[in-house]
C-alpha positions in Angstrom: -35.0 129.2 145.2 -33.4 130.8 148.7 -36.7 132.1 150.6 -36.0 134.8 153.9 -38.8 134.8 156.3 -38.9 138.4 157.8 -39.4 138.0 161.9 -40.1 141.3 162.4 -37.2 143.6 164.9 -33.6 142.0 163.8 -35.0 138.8 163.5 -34.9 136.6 159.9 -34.9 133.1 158.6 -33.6 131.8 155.8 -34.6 127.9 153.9 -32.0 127.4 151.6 -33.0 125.6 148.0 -31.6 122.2 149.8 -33.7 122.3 152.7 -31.1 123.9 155.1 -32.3 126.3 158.0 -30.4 129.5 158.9 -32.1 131.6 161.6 -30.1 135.1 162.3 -30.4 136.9 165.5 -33.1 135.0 166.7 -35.7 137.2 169.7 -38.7 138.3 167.6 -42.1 137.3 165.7 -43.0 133.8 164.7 -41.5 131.0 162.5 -39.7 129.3 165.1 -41.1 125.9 164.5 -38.9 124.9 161.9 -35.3 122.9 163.1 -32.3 124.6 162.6 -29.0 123.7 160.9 -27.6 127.4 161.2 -28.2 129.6 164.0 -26.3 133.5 163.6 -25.6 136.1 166.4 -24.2 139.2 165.7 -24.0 140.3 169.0 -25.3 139.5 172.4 -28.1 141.9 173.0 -31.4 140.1 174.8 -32.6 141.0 171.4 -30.6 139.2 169.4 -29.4 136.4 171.2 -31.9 133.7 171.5 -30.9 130.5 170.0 -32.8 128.2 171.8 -35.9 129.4 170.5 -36.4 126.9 167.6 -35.8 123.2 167.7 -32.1 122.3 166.3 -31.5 120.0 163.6 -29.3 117.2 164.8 -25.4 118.5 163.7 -27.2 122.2 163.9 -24.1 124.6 164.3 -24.7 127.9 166.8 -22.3 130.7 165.3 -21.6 134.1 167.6 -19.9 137.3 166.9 -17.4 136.3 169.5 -16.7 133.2 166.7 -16.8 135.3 163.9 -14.0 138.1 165.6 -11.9 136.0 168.6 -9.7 139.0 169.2 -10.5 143.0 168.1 -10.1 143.6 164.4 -9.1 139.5 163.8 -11.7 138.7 161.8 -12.5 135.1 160.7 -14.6 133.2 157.8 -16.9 130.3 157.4 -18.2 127.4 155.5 -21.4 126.3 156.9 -24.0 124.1 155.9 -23.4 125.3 152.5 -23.2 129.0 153.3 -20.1 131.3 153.1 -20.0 133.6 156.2 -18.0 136.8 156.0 -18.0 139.1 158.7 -17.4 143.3 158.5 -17.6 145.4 160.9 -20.7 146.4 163.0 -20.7 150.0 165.6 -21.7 152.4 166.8 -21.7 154.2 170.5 -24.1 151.1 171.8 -22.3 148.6 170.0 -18.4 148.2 170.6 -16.9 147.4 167.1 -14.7 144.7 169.2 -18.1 142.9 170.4 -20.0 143.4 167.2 -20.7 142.3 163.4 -22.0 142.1 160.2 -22.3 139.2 158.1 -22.5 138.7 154.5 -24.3 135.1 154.1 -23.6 134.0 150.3 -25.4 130.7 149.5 -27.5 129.9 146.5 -26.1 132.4 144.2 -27.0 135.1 146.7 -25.1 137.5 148.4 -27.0 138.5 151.2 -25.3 141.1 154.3 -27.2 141.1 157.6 -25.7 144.5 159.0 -26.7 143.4 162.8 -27.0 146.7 164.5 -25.0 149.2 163.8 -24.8 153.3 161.8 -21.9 153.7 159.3 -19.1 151.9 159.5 -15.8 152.2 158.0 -16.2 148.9 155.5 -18.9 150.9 154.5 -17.3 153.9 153.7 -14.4 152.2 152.0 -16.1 150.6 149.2 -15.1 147.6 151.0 -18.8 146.6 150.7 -19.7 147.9 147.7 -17.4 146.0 146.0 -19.3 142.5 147.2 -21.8 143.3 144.4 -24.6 142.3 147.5 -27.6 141.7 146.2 -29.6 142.1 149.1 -28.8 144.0 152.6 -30.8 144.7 155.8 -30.4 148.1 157.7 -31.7 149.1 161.3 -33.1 151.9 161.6 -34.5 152.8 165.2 -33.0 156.1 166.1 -32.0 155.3 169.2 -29.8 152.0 169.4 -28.9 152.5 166.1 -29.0 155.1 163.1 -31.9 156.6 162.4 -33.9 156.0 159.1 -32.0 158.8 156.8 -28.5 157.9 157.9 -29.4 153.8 157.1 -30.8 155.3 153.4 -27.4 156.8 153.3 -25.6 153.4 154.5 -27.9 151.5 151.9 -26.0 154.1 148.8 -22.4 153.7 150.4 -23.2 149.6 150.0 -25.1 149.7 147.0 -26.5 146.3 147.2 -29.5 145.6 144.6 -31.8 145.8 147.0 -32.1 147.3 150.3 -34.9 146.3 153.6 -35.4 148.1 157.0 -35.2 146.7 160.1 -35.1 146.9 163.6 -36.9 149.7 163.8 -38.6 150.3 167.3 -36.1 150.9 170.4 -36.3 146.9 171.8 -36.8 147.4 176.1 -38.4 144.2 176.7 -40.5 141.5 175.8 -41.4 141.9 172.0 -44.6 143.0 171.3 -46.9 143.9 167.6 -46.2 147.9 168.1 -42.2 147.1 168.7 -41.6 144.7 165.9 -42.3 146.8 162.8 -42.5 150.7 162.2 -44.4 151.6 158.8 -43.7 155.3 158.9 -40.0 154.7 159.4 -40.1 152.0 156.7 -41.5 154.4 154.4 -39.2 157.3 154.7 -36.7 154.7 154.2 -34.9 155.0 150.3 -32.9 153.1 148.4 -32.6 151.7 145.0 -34.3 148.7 145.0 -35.6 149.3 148.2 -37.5 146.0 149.5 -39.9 146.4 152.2 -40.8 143.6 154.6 -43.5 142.9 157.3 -43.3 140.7 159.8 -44.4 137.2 158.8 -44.1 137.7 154.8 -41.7 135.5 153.1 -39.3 137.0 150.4 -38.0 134.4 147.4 -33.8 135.5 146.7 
């Protein structure tokens, strides 16, 4: 079974059922000693960026959004260490759609969509997500960078994934801290169906 290791902020690692590493936006929190094969940036924000922070695995491949979308709206899949990458669209006034995205990760029978930062997005209202039948998604939440809290809950029903986690939801200015890598109360008064709540450092089987 697929395990994701919540980082706490925008930070998560997944071990695959065959050993393979995938770390996605790397900045925050522990469980960095473990080599990677897969390293995932949805955009280049100090807070999302760092992937030398782990050892890499000797072959490891470093994936960026500027991979994943080489020109605006030209969007472009991969097959990596056994995971299928697709990328949608991530925005919002500080994120430029052109410099920005989401991923859905599916590996291991798991359909997994790491939203990066971003509020509501066009693939969102479309259906275009819904119809991925996701069964797990991640949603910032901070108010400030990104949506706040209610509109992610609203994101989270327009994708409809199985279940549904908060994240990144302190404003990121500097060097993380405990305060700035988890926020109960806006965890809480997140809602979803099958909402999943996450702290940083617990370990979630797919």
């Amino acid at each position: 079974m697929a395990k994701m290791l919540y980082q706490g902020h925008g930070s998560y690692r997944f071990t695959l059922e065959n050993g393979t590493v995938v770390y996605v936006d790397p900045f925050a929190g522990e469980g960095y000693d473990v080599p990677a094969n897969l390293v995932l940036v949805t955009h280049e924000h100090f807070d999302h960026n760092h992937v030398d922070q782990m050892p890499h695995a000797p072959g490891c491949r470093v994936l960026r959004a500027s991979d994943f979308q080489p020109a605006p709206g030209a969007y472009r899949t991969f097959d990596v260490c056994g995971v299928h990458i697709q990328p949608v669209q991530a925005c919002n006034e500080n994120h430029p759609v052109d410099e920005c995205v989401g991923l859905v990760l599916s590996f291991d029978g798991v359909r997994f969509y790491a939203s990066g930062d971003t509020s509501t997005t066009d693939d969102m209202r479309s259906g275009k997500l819904a119809a991925m039948a996701l069964d797990y998604a991640v949603f910032p939440g901070d108010g400030f960078y990104n949506m706040s809290v209610e509109e992610a809950s609203d994101c989270a029903a327009l994708v409809g994934a199985r279940h549904s986690m908060p994240v990144h939801l302190v404003p990121m200015n500097g060097s993380p801290t405990p305060e700035t890598l988890f926020d109960e109360g806006k965890a809480q008064a997140f809602h979803a169906e099958g909402r999943i709540i996450l702290h940083p450092g617990q370990e979630l089987d797919l």
